[in-house]
C-alpha positions as CSV (number, residue, x, y, z in Angstrom):
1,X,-18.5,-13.6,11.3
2,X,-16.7,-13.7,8.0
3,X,-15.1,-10.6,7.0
4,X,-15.2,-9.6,3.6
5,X,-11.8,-7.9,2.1
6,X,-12.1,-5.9,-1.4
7,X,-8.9,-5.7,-4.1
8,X,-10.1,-3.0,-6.4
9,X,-9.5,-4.0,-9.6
10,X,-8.8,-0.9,-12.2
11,X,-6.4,-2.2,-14.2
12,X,-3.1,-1.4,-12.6
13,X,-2.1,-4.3,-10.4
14,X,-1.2,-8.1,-9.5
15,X,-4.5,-8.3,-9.0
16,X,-4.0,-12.5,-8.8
17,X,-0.7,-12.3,-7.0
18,X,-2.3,-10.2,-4.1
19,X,-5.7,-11.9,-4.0
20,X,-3.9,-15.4,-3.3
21,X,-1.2,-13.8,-1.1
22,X,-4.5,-12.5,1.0
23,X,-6.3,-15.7,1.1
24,X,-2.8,-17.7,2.3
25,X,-2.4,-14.8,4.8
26,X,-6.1,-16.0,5.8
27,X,-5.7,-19.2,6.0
28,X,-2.4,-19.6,7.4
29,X,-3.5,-17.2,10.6
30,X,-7.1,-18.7,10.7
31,X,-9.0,-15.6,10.2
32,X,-12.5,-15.9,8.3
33,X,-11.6,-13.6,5.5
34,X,-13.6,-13.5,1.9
35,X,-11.3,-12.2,-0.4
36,X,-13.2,-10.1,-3.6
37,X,-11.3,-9.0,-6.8
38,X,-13.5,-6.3,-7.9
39,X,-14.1,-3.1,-9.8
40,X,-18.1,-2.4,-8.6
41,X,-18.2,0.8,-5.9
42,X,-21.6,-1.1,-4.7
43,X,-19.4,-4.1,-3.4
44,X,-16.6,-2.3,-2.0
45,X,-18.9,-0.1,-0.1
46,X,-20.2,-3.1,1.8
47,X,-17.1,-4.5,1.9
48,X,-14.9,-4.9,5.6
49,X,-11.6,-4.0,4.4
50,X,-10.4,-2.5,1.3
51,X,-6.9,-3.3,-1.0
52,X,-5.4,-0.5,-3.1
53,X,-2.6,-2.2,-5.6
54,X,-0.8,-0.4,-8.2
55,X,1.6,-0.9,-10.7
56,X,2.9,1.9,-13.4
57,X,2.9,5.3,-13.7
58,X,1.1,7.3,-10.9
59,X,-0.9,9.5,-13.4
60,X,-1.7,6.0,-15.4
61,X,-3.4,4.7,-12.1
62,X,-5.7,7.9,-11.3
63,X,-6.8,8.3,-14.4
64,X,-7.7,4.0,-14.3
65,X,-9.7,5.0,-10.6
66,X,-11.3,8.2,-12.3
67,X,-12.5,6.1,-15.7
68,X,-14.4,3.7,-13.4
69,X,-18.3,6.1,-11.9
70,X,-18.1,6.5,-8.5
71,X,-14.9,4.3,-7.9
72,X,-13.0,7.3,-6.1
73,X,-15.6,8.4,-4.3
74,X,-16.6,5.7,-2.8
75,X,-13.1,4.3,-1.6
76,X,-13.1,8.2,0.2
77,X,-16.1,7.2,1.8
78,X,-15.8,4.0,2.6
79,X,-11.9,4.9,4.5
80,X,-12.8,8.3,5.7
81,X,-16.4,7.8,6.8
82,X,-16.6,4.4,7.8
83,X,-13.4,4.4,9.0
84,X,-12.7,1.1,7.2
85,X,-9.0,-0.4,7.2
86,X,-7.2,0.3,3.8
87,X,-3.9,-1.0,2.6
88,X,-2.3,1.1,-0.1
89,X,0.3,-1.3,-1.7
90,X,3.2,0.3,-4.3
91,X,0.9,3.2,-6.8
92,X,-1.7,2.4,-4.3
93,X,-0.2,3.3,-1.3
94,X,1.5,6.4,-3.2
95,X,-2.0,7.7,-4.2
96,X,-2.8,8.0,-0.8
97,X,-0.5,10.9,-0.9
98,X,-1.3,14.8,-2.2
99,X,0.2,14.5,-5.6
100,X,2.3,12.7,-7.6
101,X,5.0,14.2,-10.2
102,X,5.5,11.2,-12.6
103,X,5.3,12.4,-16.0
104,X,3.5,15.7,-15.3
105,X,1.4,16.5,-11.8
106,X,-1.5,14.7,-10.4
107,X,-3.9,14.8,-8.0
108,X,-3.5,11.7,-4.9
109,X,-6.3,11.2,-2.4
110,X,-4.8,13.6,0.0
111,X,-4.8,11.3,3.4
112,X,-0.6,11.1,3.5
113,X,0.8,14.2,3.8
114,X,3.1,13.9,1.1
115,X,4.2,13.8,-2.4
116,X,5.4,11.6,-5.2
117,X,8.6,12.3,-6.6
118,X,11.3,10.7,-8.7
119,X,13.9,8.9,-7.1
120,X,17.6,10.0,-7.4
121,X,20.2,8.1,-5.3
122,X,22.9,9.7,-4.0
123,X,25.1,7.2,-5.4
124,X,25.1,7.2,-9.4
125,X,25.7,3.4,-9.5
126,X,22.9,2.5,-8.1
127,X,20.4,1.7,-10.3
128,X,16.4,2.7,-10.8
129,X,14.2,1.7,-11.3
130,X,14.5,0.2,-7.5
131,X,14.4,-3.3,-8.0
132,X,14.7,-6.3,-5.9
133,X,15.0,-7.4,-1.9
134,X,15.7,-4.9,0.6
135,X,16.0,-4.4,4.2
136,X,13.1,-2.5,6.6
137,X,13.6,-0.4,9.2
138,X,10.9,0.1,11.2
139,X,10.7,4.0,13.0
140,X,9.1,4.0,16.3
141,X,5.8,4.4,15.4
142,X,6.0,1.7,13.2
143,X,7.4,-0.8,15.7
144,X,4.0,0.6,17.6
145,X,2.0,-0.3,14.9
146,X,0.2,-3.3,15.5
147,X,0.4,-3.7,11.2
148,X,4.1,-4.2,11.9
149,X,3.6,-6.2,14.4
150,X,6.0,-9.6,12.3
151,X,8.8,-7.3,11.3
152,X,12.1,-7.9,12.6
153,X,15.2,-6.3,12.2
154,X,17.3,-7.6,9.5
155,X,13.7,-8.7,7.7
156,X,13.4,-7.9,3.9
157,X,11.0,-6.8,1.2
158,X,10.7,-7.0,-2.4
159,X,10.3,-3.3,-4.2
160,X,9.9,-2.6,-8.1
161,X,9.8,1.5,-8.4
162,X,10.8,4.3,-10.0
163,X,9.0,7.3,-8.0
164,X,8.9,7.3,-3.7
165,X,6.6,9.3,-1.2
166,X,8.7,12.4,0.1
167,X,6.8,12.9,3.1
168,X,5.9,16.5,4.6
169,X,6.8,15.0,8.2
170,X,7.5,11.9,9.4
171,X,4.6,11.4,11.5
172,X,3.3,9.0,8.9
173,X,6.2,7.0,8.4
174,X,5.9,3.7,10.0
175,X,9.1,1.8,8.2
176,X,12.2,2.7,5.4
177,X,14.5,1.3,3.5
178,X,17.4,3.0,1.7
179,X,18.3,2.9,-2.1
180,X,21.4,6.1,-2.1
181,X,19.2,7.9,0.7
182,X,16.0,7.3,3.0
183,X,13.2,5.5,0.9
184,X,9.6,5.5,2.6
185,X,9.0,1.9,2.8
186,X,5.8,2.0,4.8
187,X,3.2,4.9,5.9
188,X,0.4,4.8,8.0
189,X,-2.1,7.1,10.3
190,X,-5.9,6.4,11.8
191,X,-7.5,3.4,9.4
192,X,-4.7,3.8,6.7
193,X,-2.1,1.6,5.7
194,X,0.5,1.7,3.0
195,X,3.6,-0.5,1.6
196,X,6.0,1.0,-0.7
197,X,7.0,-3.1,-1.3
198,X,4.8,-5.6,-2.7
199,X,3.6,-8.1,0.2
200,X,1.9,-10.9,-1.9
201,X,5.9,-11.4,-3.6
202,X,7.8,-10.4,-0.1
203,X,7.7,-14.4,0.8
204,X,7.1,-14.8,4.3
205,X,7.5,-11.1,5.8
206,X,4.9,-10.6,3.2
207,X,2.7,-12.6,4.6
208,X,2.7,-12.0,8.1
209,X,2.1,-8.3,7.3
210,X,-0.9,-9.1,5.1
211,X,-2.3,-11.7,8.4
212,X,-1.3,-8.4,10.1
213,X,-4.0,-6.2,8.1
214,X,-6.5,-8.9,8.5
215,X,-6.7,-8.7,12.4
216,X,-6.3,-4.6,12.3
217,X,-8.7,-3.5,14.3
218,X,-8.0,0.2,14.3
């Protein structure tokens, strides 16, 4: 039976970029996935799985999810009611935590235990935002996680950010990266996945996670 898989479009994301990246991911793994690009609550509600992007500032991209009747609410229903698998990817996964501190405070969903804060490596040469290919670590939850189920050691991801999850504990954390210190790179508990990296421009490693999503069956 064909699957359908919701991007939520609010105007903050590669919306394209990650809609194609989805339906290669499909194809390439032969799964029967309908990828949607949309910003209706009444088709994400029906919808299998659900895609968070996000790209900007963090209080930019709640106030985009608010502007839109019933968008919020119904992505809270849909992944913690139905239980349906959501990946968070860059803002997106970040909203997923309790608040985020980019130009003033705001409120996340709440699912991550965590906040939003602005990087500052420990090294003054490095530069942010944090731009460009860098290597995952997976913890051992993630290497449990059947979402990381294609990473290897040594595998890399692309990242574009300013601002990082500081999580409360690390029973979330499923992979980092480091940038002058410990960078959450990817987060996860029950239904909910989250990339810190963007899949749909992280070539191949990209790719096998988004197949990875697809076949979640959590």
């Amino acid at each position: 039976m064909t699957e359908t898989v919701a991007i939520v479009d609010y105007g903050s994301g590669n919306l394209r970029s990650a809609e194609k990246a989805l339906t290669r991911a499909a194809l390439d793994s032969g799964l029967d996935r309908k990828i949607i690009v949309t910003d209706r609550p009444e088709l994400i509600a029906k919808a299998d799985r659900i895609v968070l992007p996000g790209v900007g500032a963090y209080g930019d991209c709640r106030r985009g999810l608010m502007a839109i009747e019933g968008l919020a609410d119904t992505i809270e229903e849909a992944v913690l009611e139905a239980g349906k698998p959501f990946l968070g990817i860059c803002v997106g996964m970040q909203l997923t935590a309790h608040e985020g501190h980019e130009h003033g405070v705001h409120e996340g969903f709440g699912w991550i235990d965590g906040v939003v804060e602005q990087m500052i490596p420990s090294d003054p040469a490095l530069k942010i935002p944090h731009m460009g290919w860098n290597e995952l670590t997976l913890t051992p939850a993630g290497a449990a996680h059947p979402v990381c189920k294609h990473i290897r050691p040594g595998d890399h991801a692309y990242f574009v950010h300013s601002y990082h999850m500081k999580l409360t504990t690390d029973d979330a954390l499923l992979a980092t990266t480091e940038h002058g210190g410990r960078v959450t790179a990817i987060v996860g508990r029950d239904n909910i996945v989250g990339t810190q990296f963007h899949p749909e421009k992280s070539q191949a490693v990209g790719l096998a996670l988004l197949a990875a999503f697809l076949e979640w069956q959590p």
